[in-house]
N, C-alpha and C positions, 0 to 999 in steps of 0.2 A: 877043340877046334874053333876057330873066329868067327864069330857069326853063329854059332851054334849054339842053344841053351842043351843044360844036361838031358834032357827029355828028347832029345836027339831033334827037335824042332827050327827052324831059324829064331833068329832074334828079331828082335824090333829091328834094328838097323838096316839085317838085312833084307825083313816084311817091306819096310819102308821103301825100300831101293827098287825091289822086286816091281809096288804098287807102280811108282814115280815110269819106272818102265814100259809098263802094262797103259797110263796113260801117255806118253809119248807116241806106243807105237797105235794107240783108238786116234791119237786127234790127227796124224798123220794118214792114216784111212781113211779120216771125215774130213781133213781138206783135201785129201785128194779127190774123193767122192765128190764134195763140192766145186770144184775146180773143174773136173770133168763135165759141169755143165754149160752150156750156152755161157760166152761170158756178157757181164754189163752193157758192152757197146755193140751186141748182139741178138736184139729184143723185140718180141710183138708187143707195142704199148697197148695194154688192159692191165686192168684190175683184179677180175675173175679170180685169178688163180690161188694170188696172195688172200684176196679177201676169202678163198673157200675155204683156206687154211685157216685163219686166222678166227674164224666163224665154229669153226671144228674144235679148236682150241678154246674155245668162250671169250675169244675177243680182249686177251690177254693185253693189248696195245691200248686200250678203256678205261685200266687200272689205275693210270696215274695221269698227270698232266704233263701236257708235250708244249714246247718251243719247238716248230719247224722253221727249218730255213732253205729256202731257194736262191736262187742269181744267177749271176756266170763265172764268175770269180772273187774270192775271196772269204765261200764260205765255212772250209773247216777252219779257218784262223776264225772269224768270228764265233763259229759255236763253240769253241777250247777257251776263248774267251767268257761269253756265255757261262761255260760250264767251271771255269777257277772264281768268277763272282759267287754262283749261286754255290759253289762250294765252301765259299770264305763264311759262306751265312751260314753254315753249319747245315746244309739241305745235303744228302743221300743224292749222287747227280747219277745217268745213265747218258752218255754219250754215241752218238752214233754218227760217222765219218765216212767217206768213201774218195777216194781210192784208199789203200793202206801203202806203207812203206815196204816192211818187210814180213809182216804175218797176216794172215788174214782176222788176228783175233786183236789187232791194232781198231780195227772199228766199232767194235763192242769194247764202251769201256766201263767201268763200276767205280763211281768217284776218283775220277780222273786215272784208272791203269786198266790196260786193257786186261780181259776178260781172262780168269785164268786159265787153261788149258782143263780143268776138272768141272769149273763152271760152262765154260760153252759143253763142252761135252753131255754134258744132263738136259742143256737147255737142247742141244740137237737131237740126242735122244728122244724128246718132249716130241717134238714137232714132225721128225723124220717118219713116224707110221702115217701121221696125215699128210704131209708132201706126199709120198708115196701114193696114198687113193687118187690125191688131185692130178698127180703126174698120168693114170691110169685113166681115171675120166677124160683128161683129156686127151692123149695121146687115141683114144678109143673113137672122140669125136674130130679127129683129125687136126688137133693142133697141138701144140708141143709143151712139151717140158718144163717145168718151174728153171728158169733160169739161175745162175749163179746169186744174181745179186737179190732176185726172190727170197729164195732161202734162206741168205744172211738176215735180213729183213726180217723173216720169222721165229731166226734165233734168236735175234739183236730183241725182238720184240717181250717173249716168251721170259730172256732172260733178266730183264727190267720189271717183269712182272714177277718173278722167280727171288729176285735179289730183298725186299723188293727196294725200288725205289720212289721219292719225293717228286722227281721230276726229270721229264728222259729230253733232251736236246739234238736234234734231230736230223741231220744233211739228207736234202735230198740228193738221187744219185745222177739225176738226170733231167728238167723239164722240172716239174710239179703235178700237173692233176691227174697224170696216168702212171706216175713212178710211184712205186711198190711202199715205196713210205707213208704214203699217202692215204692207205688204208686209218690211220692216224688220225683224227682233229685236232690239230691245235689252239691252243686259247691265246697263242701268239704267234704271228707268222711274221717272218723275217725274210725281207728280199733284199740280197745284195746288187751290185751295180747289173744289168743286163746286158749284154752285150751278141754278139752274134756267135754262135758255135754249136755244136749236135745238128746243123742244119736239114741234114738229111733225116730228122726225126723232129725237131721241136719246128720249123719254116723256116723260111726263106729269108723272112722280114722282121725287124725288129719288133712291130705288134703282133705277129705271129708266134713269136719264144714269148713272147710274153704274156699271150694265151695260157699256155702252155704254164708255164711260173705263176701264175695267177690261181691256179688250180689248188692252192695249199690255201688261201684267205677262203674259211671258214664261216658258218654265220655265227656272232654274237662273239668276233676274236677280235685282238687287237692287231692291224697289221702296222708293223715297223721297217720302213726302207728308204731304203739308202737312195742318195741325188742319181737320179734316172734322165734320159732321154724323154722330150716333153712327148713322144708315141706311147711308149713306156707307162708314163706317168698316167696318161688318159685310161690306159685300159687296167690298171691295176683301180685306178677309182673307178672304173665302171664295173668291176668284180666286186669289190666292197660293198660298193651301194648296192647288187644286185643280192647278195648275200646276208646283206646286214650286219658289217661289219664297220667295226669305227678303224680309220686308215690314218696315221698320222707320217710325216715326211723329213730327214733330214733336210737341215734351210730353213724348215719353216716352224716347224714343234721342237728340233732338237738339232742341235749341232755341234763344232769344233769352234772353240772360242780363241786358243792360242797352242802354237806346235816351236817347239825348238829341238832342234837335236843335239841328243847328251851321250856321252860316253856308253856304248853297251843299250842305244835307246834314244829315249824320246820322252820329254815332257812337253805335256799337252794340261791344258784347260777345257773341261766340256759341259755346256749347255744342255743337261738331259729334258724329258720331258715331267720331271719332278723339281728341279732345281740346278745351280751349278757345282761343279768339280771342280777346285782348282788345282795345279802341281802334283798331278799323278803323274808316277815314273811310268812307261810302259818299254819293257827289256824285248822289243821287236823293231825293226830299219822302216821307213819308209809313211811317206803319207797316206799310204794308202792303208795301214795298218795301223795307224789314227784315227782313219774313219770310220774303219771295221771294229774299233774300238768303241767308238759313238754309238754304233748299232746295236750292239751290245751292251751298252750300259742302257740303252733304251729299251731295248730286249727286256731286261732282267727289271726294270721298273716298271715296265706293262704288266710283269707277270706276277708280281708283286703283292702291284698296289694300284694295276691300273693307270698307271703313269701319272697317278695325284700326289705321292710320295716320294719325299728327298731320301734317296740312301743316308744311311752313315758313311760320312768321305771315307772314314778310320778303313772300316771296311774293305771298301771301294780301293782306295791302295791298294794294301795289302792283296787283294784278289789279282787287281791287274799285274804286281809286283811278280807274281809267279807264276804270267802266264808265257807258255813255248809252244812256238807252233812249226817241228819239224820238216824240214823241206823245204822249209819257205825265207828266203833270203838268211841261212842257216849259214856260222861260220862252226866246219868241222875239222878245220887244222891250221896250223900256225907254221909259217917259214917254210915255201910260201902260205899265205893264205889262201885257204879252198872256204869257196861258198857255194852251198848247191841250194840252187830256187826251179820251185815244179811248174814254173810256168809254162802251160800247153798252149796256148792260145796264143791271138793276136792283143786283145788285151791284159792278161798275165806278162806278156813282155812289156808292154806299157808302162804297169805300174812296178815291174823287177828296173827298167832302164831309168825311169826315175827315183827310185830309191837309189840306184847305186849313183848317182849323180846328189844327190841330197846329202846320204849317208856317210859314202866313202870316197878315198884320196888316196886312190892308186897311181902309183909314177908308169906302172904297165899292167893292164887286166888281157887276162889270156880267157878267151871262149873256149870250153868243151862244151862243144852241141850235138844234140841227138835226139832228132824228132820223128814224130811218129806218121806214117803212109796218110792218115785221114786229117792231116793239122796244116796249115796257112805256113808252110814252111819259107816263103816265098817274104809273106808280112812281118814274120818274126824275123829274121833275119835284119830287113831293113828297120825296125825297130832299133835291132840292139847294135849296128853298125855302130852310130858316133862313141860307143862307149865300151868298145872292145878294139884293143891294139892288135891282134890276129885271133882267129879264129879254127881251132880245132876241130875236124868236124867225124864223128863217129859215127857209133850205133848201140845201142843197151842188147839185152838178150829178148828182148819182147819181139813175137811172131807178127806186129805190128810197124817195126820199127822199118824209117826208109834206108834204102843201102846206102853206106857211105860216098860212094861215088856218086849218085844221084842225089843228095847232100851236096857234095861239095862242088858240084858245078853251078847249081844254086848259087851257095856259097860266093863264087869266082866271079860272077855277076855283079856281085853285090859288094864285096869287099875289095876287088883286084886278085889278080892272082897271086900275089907274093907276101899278100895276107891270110890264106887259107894254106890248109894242113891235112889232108886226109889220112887217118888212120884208123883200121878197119874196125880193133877191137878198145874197148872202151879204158882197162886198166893200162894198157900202151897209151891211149892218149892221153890219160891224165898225165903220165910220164914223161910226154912231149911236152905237156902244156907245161910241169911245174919247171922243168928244165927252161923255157921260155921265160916264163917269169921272175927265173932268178938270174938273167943273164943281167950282167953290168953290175951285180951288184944292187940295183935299185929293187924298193920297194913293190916288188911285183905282186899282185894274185892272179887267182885262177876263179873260174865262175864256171860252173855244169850246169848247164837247163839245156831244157827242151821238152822236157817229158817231167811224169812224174818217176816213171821208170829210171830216168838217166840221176835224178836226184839218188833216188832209193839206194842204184848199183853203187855210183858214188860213196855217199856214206856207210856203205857194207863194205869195201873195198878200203874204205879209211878207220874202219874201225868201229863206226858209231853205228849202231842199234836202237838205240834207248829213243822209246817216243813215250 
């Protein structure tokens, strides 16, 4: 019989199949189990809980050294950055991302792939009897639950110490000195551009989120960031100094020397704070992912050598050469061309409307948009006006997302009526849209943002998976 050895036992094969099963149906248990709690934008900001975890554990996150990064945009393309440099050197990397695309086990990743299905499973295992006390303690003293992104936090943690690895790279999920990552020190902290958003949790005012982000610079770390609002700017050196941390600036320690755009990309020239780069290809649209570049090469020379040391260019290539950063001005199919970019924000469209004005040379760009009830749907829109021929306007599957009708009168404000499209569900609109873009015969695409949700669906609906 198949699969049968004579000793009437299974075979390897079908042990194999049996195991491969047996973890499929544990890690779908434990994300749902995960899932089921408070999600990310759902949160009492403290520390308590994570830290009691993590304290319980021996302080697993201690083990190795951390690159954190904070901002409002732009920081998982900078830390995937980040993490293909410090990979190209032969270092053991541990990444850590948030939102994800399509699994939850996309934000733990083990030298650049995420985390397998058998490794998170051990590392939650690890952690899950102390979540569980802290969840009890507290819920005893009348506050709540380790949230969703807590927990990841703790496996994300647990399992870099587990792996182990050289050096974990770090996205914050939210703010900086009360988000969960931040149980963490790093010996380099990375701020991307700040801008306004979470306002109902990080303030109101630009020096206020930036309190708030300020909370990851460390004493005796390097911090690295990006060209800021001069409010911005004052209160990130008022942290430094107050901490003892040395602060260095894009403009002024390190920069962008020269950008041209190239076929599949961009070569750039950059001014680190070790020395110059000159003619690295980098396989990503937009200047603003030139700059997230720069931060990143700064990043990785603070961590180094202190920022007193020239990379190897050789290196330096090659790392940048292979890095991809999912979601983010992503081309996922050809005739027409679909690009899906996660820009939530008011600035996330910013820097998507400008890219696509730099990068691309559509005779007609067709919008599928779909944002979510708590996002500037109002400023995005006028944003991406000059640079969308009509405008699709939907909904993803997220219990966050606003109705399309409520969308599209927006919409109708902003664009005219006879340039907006309401269609309820999201695989139907891409189908208006690609239909759109190939009328006449010309050169048309299609562009999905709004969310990171509306990228994610997108690219599961066309096919692509792979981060």
């Amino acid at each position: 019989m198949a699969g049968v050895n004579r000793s009437g036992r299974p075979d390897a094969a079908q042990q194999e199949a049996a195991h491969k099963l047996e973890v499929m149906r544990r890690m779908r248990l434990a994300e749902e189990a995960i899932l089921g709690r408070a999600p990310e934008h759902d949160l009492e900001p403290s520390l308590d809980r994570i830290a009691a975890v993590m304290e319980l554990l021996g302080d697993p996150q201690r083990t190795y050294p951390v690159i954190h990064l904070t901002g409002t945009n732009g920081k998982t393309s900078t830390t995937r950055i980040i993490e293909s440099l410090l990979r190209e050197m032969g270092l053991r990397t541990g990444r850590f991302t948030s939102p994800h695309l399509h699994t939850v086990r996309e934000r733990i990743a083990l030298s650049g792939e995420p985390i397998s299905e058998e490794r998170f499973l051990a590392a939650y295992d690890e952690v899950l009897p102390f979540i569980e006390m802290i969840d009890e303690k507290s819920v005893a003293e009348g506050g709540p639950r380790m949230t969703f992104f807590e927990v990841l936090v703790a496996v994300a943690y647990a399992a870099f110490a587990d792996a182990p690895v050289d050096v974990a790279i770090v996205e914050v999920g939210m703010g900086g000195g009360w988000d969960a990552t931040n149980v963490a020190d790093g010996s380099v902290a990375v701020v991307t551009p700040v801008s306004m958003d979470h306002q109902h949790f990080l303030g109101n005012t630009l020096e206020e989120i930036a309190g708030e982000k300020a909370g990851i610079i460390k004493a005796d770390a390097v911090a690295v960031v990006a060209v800021q609002e001069p409010e911005v700017t004052q209160v990130l050196l008022d942290r430094a100094h107050d901490v003892g941390a040395r602060i260095t600036f894009e403009g002024n320690d390190f920069g962008l020397l020269e950008r041209e755009v190239g076929v599949g990309g961009q070569q750039i020239s950059v001014r680190g704070l070790g020395g110059d780069y000159t003619d690295l290809f980098l396989p990503l649209h937009g200047a603003h992912q030139a700059h997230n570049t720069v931060l990143a090469l700064a990043a990785v020379e603070a961590f180094l050598g202190g920022g007193e040391q020239r990379l190897d260019p050789d290196i330096v290539r090659a790392g940048l050469a292979s890095v991809a950063s999912p979601g983010r001005l992503e081309i996922v199919r050809r005739s027409p061309t679909v690009l899906v970019d996660a820009a939530h924000n008011t600035a996330g469209a910013l820097a998507l409307r400008d890219a696509l004005e730099d990068s691309f040379n559509f005779a007609r760009l067709i919008g599928v948009v779909a944002i979510l009830k708590d996002k500037p749907a109002t400023e995005m829109l006028e944003v991406l006006e000059p640079v969308l021929d009509h405008v699709v306007v939907t909904s993803t599957t997220s219990a966050r997302a606003m109705r399309p009708e409520e969308l599209g009168e927006l919409a109708v404000d902003i664009f005219g009526e006879d340039r907006v499209t309401v269609v309820r569900e999201l695989p139907d609109a891409l189908d208006v849209a690609a239909g759109m873009a190939d009328e006449g015969g010309v050169a048309g695409g299609v562009l999905a943002t709004g969310s990171v949700t509306t990228a994610a669906e997108v690219r599961m609906l066309l096919g692509t998976t792979e981060v």
